[in-house]
N, C-alpha and C positions, 0 to 999 in steps of 0.2 A: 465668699470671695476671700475673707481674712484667712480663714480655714487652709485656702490655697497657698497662699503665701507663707503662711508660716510653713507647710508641707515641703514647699518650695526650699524656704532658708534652710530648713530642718536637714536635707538631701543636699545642698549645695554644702553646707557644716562638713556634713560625714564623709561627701566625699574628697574634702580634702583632707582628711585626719591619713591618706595613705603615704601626699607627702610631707606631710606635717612632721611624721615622724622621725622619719632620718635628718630632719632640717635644724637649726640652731634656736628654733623656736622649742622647739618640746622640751622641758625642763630637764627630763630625763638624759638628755644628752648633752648637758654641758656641763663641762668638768673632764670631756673624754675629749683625746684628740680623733683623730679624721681614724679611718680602719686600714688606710695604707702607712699609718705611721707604724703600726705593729710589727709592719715586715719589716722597715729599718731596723730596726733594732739590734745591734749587734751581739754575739756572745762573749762572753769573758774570757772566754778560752776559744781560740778558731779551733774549726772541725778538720783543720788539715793537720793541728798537734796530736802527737799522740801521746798518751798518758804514759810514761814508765814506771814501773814502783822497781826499788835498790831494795834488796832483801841483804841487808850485810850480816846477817849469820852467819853462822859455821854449821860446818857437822860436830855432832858431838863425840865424844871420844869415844868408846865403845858400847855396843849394846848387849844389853843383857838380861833381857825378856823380850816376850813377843805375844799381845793374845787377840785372838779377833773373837770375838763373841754376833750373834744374831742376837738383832733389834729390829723392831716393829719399822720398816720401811727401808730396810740397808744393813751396813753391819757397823758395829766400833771397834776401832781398833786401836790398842792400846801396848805401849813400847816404852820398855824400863831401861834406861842406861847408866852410866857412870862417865859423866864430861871429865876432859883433860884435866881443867884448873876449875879450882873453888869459886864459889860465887855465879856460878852459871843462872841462866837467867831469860826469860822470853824465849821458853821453848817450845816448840809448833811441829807436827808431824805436815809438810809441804807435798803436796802431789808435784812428782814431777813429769811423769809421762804414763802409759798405758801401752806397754809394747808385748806383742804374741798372749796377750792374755794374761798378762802380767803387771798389775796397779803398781807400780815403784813410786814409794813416799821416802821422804829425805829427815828425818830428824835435824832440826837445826835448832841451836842454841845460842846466846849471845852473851859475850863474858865483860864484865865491868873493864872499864880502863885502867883502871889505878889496880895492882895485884892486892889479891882479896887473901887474907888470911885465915886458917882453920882448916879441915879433912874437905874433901869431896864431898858429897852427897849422892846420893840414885836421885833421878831424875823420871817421872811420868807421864807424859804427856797420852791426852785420847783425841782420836778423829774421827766423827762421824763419816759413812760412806753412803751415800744413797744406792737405794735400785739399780736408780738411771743411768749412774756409773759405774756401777757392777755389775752391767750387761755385754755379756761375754767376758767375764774377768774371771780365772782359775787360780790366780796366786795373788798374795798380796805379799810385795818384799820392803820390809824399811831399810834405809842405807845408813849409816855411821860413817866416820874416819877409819876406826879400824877391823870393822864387821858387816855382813850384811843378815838380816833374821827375815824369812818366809816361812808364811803357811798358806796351805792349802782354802780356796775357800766351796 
């Protein structure tokens, strides 16, 4: 008969540990608010803004190389110029479109505020190009202010 009872209490335990769980008794669970608090939660940024980024570059002043070389997953390509004014600076080869089979990247450059004293310099920047963008792509052209350099790829 004791046998039975305890069997008894043993099964009546276990079967409450289903709502035990999610309840405010289970140690495990406090310190955490409810699961519908989660979705209040607002973002820091609404999803109806849209992100813009200001690229206030330039072009550089002329260009004067151009090379694309093959690499393991794409191509680099690499473009030598000679900027307007000294002191040039944060120079980046920019994608700006993919038109008729043709990758057009923009050389842009960014010149200190205050005028910079001394000669020019050449300027080199490289861009890596995947695969995946170079599917169906036959030319690659950089632009400058007063040049543009393609090749073939």
């Amino acid at each position: 008969m004791r046998n039975f009872f305890l069997l008894a209490l043993c099964l009546t335990v276990l079967s409450a540990c289903g709502s035990i769980s999610s309840s405010s008794l289970n140690p495990f669970n406090w310190g955490r608010s409810a699961e519908n608090a989660e979705k209040d939660i607002k973002p820091l940024v609404p999803e109806r803004k849209k992100v813009e980024i200001v690229d206030n570059r330039v072009l550089v002043g002329t260009l004067t190389g151009l090379e694309v070389a093959n690499v393991q997953g794409g191509v680099m390509v690499t473009a030598t110029a000679r900027p307007d004014k000294p002191g040039a600076f944060n120079a980046e080869l920019v994608q700006t479109d993919i038109d008729k089979g043709t990758l057009n990247l923009a050389f842009r450059v960014q010149y200190p505020n205050r005028a910079a004293s001394g000669a020019t310099t050449s300027l080199s920047v490289g861009k890596f190009i995947d695969n995946g963008t170079l599917s169906g792509v036959r030319t690659i052209r950089v632009i400058s202010k007063q040049n543009t350099l393609s090749r073939q790829y």
